[in-house]
C-alpha positions as CSV (number, residue, x, y, z in Angstrom):
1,X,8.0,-1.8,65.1
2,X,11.0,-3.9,66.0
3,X,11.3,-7.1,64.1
4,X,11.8,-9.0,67.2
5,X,8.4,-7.4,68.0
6,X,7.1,-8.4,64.6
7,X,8.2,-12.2,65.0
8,X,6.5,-11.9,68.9
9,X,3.4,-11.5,67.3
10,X,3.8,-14.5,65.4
11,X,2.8,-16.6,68.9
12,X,-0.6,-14.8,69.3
13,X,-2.9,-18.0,67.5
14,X,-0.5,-20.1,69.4
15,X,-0.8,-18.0,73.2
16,X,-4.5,-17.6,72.9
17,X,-5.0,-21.6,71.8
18,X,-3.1,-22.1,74.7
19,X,-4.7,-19.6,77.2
20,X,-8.4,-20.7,76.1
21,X,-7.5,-24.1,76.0
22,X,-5.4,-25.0,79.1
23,X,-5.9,-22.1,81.2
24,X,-9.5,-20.9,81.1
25,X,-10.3,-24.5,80.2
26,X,-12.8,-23.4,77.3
27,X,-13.8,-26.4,74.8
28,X,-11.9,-26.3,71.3
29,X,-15.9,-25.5,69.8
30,X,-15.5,-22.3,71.3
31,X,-11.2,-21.6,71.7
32,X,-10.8,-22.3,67.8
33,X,-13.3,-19.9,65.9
34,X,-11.7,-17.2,68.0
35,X,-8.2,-18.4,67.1
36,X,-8.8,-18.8,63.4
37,X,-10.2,-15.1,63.4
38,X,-7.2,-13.9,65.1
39,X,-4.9,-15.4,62.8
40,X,-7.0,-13.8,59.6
41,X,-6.2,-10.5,61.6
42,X,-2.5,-11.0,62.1
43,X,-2.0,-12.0,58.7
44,X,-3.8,-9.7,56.9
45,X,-2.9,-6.7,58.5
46,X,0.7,-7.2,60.5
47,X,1.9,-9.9,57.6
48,X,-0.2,-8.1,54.9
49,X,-1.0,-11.3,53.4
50,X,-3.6,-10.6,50.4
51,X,-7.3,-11.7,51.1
52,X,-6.9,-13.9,48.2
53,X,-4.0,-16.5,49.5
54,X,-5.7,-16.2,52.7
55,X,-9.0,-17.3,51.5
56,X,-7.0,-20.2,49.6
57,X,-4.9,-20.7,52.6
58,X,-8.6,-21.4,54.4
59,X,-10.0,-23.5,51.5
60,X,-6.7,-26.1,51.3
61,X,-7.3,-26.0,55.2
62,X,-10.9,-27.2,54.7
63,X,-10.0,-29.9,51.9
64,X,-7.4,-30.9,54.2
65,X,-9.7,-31.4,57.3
66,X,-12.3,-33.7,54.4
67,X,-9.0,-35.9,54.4
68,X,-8.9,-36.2,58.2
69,X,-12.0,-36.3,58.7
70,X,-12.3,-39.3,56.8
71,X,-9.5,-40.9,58.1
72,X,-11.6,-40.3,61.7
73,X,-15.0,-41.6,60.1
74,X,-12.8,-45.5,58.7
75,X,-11.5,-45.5,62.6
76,X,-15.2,-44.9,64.2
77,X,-16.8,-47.4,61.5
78,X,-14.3,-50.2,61.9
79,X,-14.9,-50.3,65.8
80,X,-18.2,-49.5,65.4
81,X,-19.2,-52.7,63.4
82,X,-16.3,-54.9,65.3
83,X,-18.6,-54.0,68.4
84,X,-21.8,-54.6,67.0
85,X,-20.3,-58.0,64.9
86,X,-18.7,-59.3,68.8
87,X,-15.7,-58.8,67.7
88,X,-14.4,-56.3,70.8
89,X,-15.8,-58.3,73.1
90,X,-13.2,-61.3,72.0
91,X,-10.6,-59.4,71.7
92,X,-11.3,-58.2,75.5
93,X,-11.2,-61.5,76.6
94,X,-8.0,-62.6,74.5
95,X,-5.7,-59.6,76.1
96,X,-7.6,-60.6,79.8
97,X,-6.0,-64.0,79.0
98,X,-2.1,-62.3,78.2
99,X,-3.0,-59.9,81.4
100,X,-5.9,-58.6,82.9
101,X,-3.5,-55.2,84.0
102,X,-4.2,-52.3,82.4
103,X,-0.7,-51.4,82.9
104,X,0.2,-54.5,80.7
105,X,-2.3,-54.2,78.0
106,X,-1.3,-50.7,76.8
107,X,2.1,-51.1,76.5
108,X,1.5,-54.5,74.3
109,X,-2.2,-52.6,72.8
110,X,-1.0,-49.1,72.6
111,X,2.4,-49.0,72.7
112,X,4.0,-52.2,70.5
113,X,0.4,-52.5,68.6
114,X,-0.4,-48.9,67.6
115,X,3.5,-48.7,67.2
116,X,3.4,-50.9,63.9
117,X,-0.1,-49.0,62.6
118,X,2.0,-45.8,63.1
119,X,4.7,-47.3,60.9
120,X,2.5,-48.4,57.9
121,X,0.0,-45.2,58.1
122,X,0.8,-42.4,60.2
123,X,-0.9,-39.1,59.5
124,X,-3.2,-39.4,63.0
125,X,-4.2,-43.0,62.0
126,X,-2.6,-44.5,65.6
127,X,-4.5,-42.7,68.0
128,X,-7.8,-42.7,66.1
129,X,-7.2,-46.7,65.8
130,X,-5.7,-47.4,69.8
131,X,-8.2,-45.0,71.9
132,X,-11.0,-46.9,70.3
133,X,-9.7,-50.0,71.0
134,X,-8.5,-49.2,74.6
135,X,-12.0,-47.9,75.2
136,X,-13.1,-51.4,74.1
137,X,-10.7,-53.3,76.5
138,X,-12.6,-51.5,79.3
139,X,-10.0,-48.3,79.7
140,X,-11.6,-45.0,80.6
141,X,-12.7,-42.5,77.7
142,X,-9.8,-40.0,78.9
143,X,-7.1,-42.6,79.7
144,X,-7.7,-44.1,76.4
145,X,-7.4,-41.1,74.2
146,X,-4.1,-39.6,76.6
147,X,-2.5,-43.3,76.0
148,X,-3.1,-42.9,72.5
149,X,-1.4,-39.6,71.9
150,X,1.8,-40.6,73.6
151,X,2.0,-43.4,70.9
152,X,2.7,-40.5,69.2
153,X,6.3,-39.8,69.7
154,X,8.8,-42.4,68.9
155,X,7.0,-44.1,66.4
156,X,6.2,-40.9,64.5
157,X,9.7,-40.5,62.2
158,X,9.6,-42.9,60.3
159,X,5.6,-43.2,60.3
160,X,3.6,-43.9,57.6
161,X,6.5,-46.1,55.4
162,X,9.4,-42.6,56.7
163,X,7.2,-40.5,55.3
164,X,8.7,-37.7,57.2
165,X,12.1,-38.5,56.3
166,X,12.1,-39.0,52.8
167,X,9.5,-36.3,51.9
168,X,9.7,-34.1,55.5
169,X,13.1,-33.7,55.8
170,X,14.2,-34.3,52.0
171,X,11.9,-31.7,50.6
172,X,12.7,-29.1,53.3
173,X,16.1,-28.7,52.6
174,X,17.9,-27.3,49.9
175,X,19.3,-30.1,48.4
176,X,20.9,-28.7,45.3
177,X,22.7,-26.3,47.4
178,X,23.9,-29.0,49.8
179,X,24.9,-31.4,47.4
180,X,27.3,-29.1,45.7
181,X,29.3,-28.4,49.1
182,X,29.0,-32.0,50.0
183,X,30.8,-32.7,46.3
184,X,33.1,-30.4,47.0
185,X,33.9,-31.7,50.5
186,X,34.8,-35.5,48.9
187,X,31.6,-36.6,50.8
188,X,27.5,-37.2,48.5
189,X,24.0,-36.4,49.5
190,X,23.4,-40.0,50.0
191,X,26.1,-39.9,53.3
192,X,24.5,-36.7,54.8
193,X,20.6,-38.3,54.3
194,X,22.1,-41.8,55.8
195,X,23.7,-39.8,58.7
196,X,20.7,-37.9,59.8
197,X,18.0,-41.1,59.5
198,X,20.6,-42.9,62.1
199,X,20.7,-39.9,64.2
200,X,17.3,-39.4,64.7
201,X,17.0,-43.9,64.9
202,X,19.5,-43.8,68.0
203,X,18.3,-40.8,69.3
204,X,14.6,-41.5,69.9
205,X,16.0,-45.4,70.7
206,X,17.5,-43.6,73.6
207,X,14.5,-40.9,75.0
208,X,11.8,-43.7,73.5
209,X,13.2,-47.0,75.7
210,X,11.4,-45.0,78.7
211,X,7.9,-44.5,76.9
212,X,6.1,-47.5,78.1
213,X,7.2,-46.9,81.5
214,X,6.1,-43.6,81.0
215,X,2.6,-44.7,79.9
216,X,2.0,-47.0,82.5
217,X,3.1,-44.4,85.0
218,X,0.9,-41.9,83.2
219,X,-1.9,-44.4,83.7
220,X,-1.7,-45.4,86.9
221,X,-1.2,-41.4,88.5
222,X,-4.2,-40.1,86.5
223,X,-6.8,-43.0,86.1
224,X,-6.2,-44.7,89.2
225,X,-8.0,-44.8,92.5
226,X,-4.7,-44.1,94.4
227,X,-3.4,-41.4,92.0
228,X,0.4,-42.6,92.6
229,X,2.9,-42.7,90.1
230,X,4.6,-45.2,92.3
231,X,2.2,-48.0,90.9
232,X,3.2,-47.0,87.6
233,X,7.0,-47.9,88.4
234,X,5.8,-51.4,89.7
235,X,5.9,-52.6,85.7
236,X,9.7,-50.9,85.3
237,X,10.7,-54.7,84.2
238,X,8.5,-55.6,81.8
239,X,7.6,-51.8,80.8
240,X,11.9,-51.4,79.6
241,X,11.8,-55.1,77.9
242,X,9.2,-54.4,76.0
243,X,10.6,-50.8,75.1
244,X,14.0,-52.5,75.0
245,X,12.1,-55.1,72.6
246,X,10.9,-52.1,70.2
247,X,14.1,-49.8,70.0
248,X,16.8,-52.5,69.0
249,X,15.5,-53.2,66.4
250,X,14.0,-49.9,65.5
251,X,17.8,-48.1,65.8
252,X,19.6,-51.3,63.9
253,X,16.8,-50.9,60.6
254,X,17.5,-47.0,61.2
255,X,21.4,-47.7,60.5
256,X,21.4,-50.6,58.3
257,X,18.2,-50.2,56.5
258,X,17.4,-46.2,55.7
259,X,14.4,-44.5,57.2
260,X,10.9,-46.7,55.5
261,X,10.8,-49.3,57.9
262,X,12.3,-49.1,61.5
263,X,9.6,-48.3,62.9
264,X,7.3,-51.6,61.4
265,X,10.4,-53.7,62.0
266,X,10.7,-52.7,65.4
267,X,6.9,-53.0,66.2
268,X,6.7,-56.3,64.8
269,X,9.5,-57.7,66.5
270,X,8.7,-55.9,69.5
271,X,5.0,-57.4,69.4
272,X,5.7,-60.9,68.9
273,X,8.6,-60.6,71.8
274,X,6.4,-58.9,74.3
275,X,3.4,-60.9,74.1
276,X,5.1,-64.4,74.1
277,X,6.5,-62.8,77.2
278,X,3.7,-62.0,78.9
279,X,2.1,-65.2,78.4
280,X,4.7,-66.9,80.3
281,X,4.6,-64.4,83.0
282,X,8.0,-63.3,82.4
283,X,8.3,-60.0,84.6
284,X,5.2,-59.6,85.3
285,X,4.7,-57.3,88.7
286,X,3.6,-59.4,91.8
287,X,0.3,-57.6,92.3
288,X,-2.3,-57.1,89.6
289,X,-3.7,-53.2,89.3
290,X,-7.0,-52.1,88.0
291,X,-9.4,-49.0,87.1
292,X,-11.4,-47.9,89.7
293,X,-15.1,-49.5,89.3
294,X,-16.8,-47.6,86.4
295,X,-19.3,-46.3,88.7
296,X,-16.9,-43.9,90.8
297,X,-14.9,-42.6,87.2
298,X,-15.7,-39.1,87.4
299,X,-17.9,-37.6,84.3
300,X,-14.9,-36.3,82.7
301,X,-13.3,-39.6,82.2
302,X,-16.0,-41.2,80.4
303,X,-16.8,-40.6,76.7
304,X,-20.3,-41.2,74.9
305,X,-19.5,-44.6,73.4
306,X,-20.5,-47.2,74.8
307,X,-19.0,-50.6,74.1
308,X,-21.9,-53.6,75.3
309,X,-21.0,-56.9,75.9
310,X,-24.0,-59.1,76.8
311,X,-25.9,-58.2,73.2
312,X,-23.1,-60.7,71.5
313,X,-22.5,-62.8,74.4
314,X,-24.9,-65.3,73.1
315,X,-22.7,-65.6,70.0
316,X,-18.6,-65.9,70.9
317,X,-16.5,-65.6,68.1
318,X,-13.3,-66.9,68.1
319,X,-9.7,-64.6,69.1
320,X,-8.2,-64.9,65.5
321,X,-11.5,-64.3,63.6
322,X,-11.7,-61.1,65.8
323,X,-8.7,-60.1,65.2
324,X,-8.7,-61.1,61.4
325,X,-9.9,-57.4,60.6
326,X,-7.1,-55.4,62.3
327,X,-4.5,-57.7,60.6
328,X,-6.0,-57.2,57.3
329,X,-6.1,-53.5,57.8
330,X,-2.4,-53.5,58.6
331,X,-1.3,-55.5,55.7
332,X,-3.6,-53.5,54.1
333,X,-1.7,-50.4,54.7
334,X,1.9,-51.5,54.4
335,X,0.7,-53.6,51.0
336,X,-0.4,-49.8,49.5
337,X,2.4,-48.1,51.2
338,X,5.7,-50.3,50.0
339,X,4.6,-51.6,46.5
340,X,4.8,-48.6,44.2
341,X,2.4,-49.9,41.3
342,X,-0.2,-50.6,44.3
343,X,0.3,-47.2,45.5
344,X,0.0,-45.5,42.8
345,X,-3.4,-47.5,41.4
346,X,-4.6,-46.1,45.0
347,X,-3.4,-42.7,45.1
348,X,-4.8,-42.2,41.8
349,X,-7.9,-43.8,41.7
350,X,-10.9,-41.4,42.9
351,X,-8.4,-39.0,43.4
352,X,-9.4,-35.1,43.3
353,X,-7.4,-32.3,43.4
354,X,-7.2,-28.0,43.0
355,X,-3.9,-27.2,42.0
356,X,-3.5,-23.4,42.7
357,X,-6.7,-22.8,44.7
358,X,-8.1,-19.5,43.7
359,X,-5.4,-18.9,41.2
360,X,-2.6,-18.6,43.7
361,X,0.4,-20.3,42.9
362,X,2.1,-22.6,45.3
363,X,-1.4,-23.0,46.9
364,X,-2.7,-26.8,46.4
365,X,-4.8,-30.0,47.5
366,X,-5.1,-33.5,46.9
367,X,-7.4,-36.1,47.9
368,X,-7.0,-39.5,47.4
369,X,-9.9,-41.3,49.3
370,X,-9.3,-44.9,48.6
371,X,-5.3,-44.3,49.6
372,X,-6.1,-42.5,52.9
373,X,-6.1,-44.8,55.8
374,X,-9.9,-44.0,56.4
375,X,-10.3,-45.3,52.3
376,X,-8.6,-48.5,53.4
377,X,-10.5,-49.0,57.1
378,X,-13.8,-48.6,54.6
379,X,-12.4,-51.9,52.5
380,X,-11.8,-53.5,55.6
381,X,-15.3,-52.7,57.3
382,X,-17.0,-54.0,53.5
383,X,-14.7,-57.1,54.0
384,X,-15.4,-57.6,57.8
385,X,-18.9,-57.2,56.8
386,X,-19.1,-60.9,55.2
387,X,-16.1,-62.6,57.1
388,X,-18.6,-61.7,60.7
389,X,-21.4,-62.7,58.7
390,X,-23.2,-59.2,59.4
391,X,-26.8,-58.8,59.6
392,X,-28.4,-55.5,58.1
393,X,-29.7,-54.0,61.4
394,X,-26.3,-54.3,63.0
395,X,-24.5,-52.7,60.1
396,X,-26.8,-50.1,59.7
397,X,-26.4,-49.2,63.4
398,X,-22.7,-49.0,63.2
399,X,-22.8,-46.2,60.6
400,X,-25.4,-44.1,61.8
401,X,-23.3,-44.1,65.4
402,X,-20.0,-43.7,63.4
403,X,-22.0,-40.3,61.3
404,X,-22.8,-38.4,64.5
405,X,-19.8,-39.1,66.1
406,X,-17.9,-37.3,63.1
407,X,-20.7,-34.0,62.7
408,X,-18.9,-33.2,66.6
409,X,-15.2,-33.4,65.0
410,X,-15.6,-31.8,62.0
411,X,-17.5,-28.4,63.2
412,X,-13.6,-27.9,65.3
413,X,-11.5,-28.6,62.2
414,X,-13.1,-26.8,60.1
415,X,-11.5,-23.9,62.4
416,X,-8.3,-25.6,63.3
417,X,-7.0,-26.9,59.9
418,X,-7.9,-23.4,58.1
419,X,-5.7,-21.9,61.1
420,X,-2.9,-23.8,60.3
421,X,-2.9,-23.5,56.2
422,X,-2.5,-19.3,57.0
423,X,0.2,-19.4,59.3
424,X,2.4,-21.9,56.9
425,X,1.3,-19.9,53.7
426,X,2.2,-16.8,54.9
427,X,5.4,-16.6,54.1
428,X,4.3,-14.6,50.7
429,X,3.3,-10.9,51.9
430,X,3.9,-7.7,50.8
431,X,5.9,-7.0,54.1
432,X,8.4,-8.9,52.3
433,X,8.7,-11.2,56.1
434,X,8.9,-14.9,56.7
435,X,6.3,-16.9,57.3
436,X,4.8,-16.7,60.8
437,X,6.1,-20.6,62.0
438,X,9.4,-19.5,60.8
439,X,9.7,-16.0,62.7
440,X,8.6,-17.7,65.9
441,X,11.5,-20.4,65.3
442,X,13.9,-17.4,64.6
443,X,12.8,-15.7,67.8
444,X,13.4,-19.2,69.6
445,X,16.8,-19.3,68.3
446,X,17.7,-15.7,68.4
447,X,17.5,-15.8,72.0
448,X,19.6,-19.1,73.3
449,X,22.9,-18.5,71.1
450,X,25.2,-21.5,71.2
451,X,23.3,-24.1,73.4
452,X,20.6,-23.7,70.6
453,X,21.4,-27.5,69.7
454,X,19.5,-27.8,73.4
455,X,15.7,-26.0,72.2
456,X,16.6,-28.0,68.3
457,X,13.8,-30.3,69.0
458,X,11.3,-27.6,70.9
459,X,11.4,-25.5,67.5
460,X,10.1,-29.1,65.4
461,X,7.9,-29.1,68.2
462,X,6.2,-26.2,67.5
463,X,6.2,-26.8,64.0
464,X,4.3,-30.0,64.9
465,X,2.2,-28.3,67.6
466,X,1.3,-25.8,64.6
467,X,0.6,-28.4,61.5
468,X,-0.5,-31.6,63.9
469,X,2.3,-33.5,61.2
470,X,5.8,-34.0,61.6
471,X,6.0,-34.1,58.1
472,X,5.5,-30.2,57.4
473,X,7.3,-29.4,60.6
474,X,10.1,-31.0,58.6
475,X,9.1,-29.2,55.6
476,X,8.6,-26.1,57.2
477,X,11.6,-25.7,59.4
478,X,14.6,-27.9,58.3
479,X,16.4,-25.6,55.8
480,X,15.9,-23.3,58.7
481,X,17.3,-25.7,61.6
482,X,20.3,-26.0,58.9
483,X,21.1,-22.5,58.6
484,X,20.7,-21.8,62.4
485,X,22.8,-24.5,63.3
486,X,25.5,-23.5,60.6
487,X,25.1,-19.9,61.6
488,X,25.7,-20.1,65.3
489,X,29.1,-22.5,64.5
490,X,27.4,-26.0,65.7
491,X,26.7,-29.2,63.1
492,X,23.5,-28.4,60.7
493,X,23.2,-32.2,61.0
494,X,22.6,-32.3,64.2
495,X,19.8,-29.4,64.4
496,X,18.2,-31.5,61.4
497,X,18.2,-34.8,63.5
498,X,16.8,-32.6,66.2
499,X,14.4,-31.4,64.2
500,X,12.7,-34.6,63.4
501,X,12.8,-36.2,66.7
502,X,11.3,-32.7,68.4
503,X,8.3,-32.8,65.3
504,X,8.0,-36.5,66.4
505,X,7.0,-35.6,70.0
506,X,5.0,-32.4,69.0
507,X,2.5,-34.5,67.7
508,X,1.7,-35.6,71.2
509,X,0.2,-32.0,71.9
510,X,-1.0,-30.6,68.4
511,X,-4.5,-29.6,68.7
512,X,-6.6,-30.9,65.8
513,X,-4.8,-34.6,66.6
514,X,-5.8,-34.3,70.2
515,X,-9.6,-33.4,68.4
516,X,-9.3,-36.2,66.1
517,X,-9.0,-39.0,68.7
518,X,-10.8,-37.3,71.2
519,X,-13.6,-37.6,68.6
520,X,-13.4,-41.6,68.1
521,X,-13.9,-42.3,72.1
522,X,-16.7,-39.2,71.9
523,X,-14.6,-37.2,74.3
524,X,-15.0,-33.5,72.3
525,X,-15.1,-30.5,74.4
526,X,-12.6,-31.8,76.8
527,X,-8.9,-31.2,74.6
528,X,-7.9,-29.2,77.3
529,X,-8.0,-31.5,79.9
530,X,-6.2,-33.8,77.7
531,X,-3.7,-31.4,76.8
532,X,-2.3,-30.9,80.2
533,X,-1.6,-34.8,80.7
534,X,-0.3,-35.1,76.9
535,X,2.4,-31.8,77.6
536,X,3.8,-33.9,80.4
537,X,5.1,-37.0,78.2
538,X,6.4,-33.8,75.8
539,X,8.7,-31.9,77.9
540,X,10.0,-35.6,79.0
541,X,10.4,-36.5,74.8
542,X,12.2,-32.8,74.4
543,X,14.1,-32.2,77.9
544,X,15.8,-35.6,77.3
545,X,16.4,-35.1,73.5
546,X,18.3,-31.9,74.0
547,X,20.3,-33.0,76.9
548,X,21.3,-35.8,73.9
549,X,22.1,-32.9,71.8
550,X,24.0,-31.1,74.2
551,X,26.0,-34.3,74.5
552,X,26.3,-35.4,71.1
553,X,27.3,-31.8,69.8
554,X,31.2,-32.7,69.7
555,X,30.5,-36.2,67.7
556,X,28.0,-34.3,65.2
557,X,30.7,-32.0,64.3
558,X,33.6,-34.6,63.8
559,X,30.9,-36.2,61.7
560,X,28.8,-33.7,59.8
561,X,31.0,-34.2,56.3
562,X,29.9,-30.5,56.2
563,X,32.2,-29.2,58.9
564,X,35.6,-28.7,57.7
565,X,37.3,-26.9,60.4
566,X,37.9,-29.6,62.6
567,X,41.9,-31.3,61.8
């Protein structure tokens, strides 16, 4: 067989996820036990991948999905005891008083809000924190979780303190090797890293300025009784200040600052902008738009949690004291994300690890509970607990709603994350081949020649639509962007930077983060439906990006220190 063949195969788990998913519309109960045993098939008889690294590839894969699942569990349980404690129903009423649009509230909930939590956690955290929270404010099940997942995109680079910068992109490439030609060329490591942080900062600055519109267009064509996107556009003003509001300062921290905190900075400043704005009615559309009434949404909008208002109504609490939990959780997280000695009391406290599962090298997990962002939504649920003045009955129904929520999310990742682990471990095989996300990346590039720079961001992508991270898309595929780009005579910097912004928007469609937040708003079984309304806002992300790298393919090269043929 061919090795184009070879590499072709390398898309079956992806093809059939896709064809079960979106095209016979199956639920990912079903669609992901078929998958998994696909990919067992593929590697251990096409990639002749030993049934030893395979069975460790599906035991990091199931230590892995403990870590999200518990990151799932802190989301459920923080809005579970914020509804029973009144808390949701405040906070309802506070954003009613800034707007009662939907349009307006997720830009300034979703958007700017689950912008900053993306920032100081990442790893799926957003979505499992906003569709809750939009489901509280009165938003369908569907439109909540969709909203939710197109927060991740712009945000997602420089997630979780640039997480996917400084250990994504850092660790993926070869740095010794780099750093020797970039010595030789007059120029330092420290110049290439800065160059490619500020060229994916202005790059998404550019595609992300059009998000909230996006969202509120999003919203309005698939959730609305009219189905137009035309009431979408009706918010253009406000929709591009606010994403105006987020991107300035996002691009300037990317430039001036390095890659940990552009995204917080530009949250933050985008939040406190947008909101002072929208309490003086500063471009606010003439005509106020709204859901359809609950009783006419049709079953597939609505999740199974229910958010009641009229068992706290008889105790009002006020805005800041409702709010006084989500501001805790994100100090919380940037507090044990920025200060090293903090981070490392958390990372290493309770911490449990299997380094070379099954005795096969390279093959490793971690857990650190308390540093997850479900260990730190835990500490602020015990600390809501007494600041609400909690009675037993109400926290004792918040958990026991919160447990059989998660039992629905963890029977698909148990499949789904397993999946994944193989196809990124197989890269060690007796067929002496690359790994499987690799070959289908090769494929990609083998097939487009010199307007590759063009499908830079659809290969990080797929890496993302593989792993659900843009971290180890970066990891997996940037020493491979490099080489492309170097090999077919355009910049290596500028396939990196496309790399990270395309991983960035992948996240919108990657299957077990569409299950993880699907979970929190009880909305499992219905990932396909939510998948073909989440790969619309991702061809936008990666159509735009590569017309931007199409574009900014002369400028790379005059300033990639790593091209020396130009006078």
């Amino acid at each position: 067989m061919g090795n184009g063949f070879i590499h072709a195969i390398a898309f079956t788990p992806l093809l059939l996820a896709g064809v079960l998913l979106l095209g016979l519309n199956w639920p990912a109960r079903r669609a992901m036990p078929l998958v998994l045993a696909v990919t067992i098939a593929i590697a251990l008889f096409i990639w002749q991948m030993s049934a030893l690294r395979i069975a460790a590839s599906v035991i990091q894969g199931l230590l892995l999905t403990a870590s999200i699942l518990w990151i799932i569990f802190g989301a459920i349980l923080l809005l579970n005891t914020l509804k029973h404690s009144g808390a949701i129903a405040a906070i309802r009423g506070g954003f009613s008083t800034i707007s009662p649009d939907p349009r307006i509230q997720v830009i300034i909930v979703a958007w700017l809000f689950g912008c900053f939590i993306e920032g100081a956690s990442g790893f799926g955290t957003t979505a499992a924190v906003a569709a809750p929270l939009l489901v509280a404010l009165g938003f369908p099940g569907m439109a909540a979780v969709v909203m939710g997942m197109m927060i991740q995109s712009t945000p997602v680079s420089f997630g979780a303190v640039g997480t996917p910068i400084v250990v994504g992109v850092s660790g993926g490439l070869d740095q010794v090797a780099i750093s020797a030609r970039l010595e030789a060329q007059g120029s330092s490591w420290e110049v290439f890293y800065h160059l490619i942080t500020s060229g994916v900062a202005l790059t998404h600055a550019v595609v992300g300025l059009f998000m909230p519109l996006l969202m509120s267009m999003m919203l309005t064509r698939f959730f609305g009784k009219n189905r137009r996107w035309r009431e979408g556009l009706e918010v253009a003003p406000f929709a591009l200040f606010a994403g105006a509001s987020f991107v300035i300062p996002y691009a300037l921290a990317g430039v001036f600052l390095g890659p940990e905190f552009p995204t917080l900075i530009g949250s933050l400043v985008g939040l406190v902008i947008s909101v002072a704005a929208a309490r003086r009615g500063m471009l606010m559309p003439k005509t106020t738009w709204q859901f359809p009434a609950m009783a006419d949404w049709p079953t597939a909008w609505q999740g199974n949690i229910e958010i009641r208002y009229d068992d706290v109504a008889s105790r009002p609490m006020p805005l800041w004291l409702a709010w006084l939990p989500y501001l805790l959780l994100a100090m919380a997280l940037v507090v044990t994300r920025v200060f090293p000695d903090i981070k490392a009391w958390f990372v290493s406290t309770l911490s449990m690890g299997w380094t070379n599962i099954l005795g096969v090298e390279g093959i490793s997990s971690t857990i650190s509970p308390l540093y997850l962002p479900g260990g730190v939504m835990v500490l602020v649920v015990l600390a809501t607990l007494g600041l609400h003045r909690m009675r037993w009955h109400q926290c004792r129904a918040a958990l026991a709603e919160s447990s059989s929520t998660l039992l629905g999310a963890g029977f698909v990742l148990i499949f789904t994350v397993p999946m994944v682990r193989i196809l990124i471990n197989s890269g060690v095989n007796a067929a002496d081949m690359v790994s499987m996300p690799v070959a289908m990346a090769d494929l990609v590039a083998g097939g487009v020649g010199e307007i590759y720079p063009f499908f830079a961001s659809s290969v990080g992508a797929l890496g993302a639509f593989i792993a659900g991270s843009n971290t180890v898309s970066n990891l997996m595929l940037s020493q491979f962007q490099f080489s492309i780009g170097e090999l077919l005579g355009v910049s290596g910097l500028l396939t990196i930077v496309m790399q990270a912004v395309g991983a960035a928007a992948g996240n919108m469609i990657a299957i077990h983060n569409v299950v993880a937040a699907a979970a929190t708003v009880g909305l499992l079984d219905r990932e396909g439906q939510i998948l073909r309304k989440t790969i619309i806002p991702t061809l936008y992300y990666l159509v735009a990006s590569g017309v931007l790298a199409m574009v900014f393919t002369g400028l790379a090269m005059r300033w990639d220190p790593l091209v020396t043929h130009l006078s």
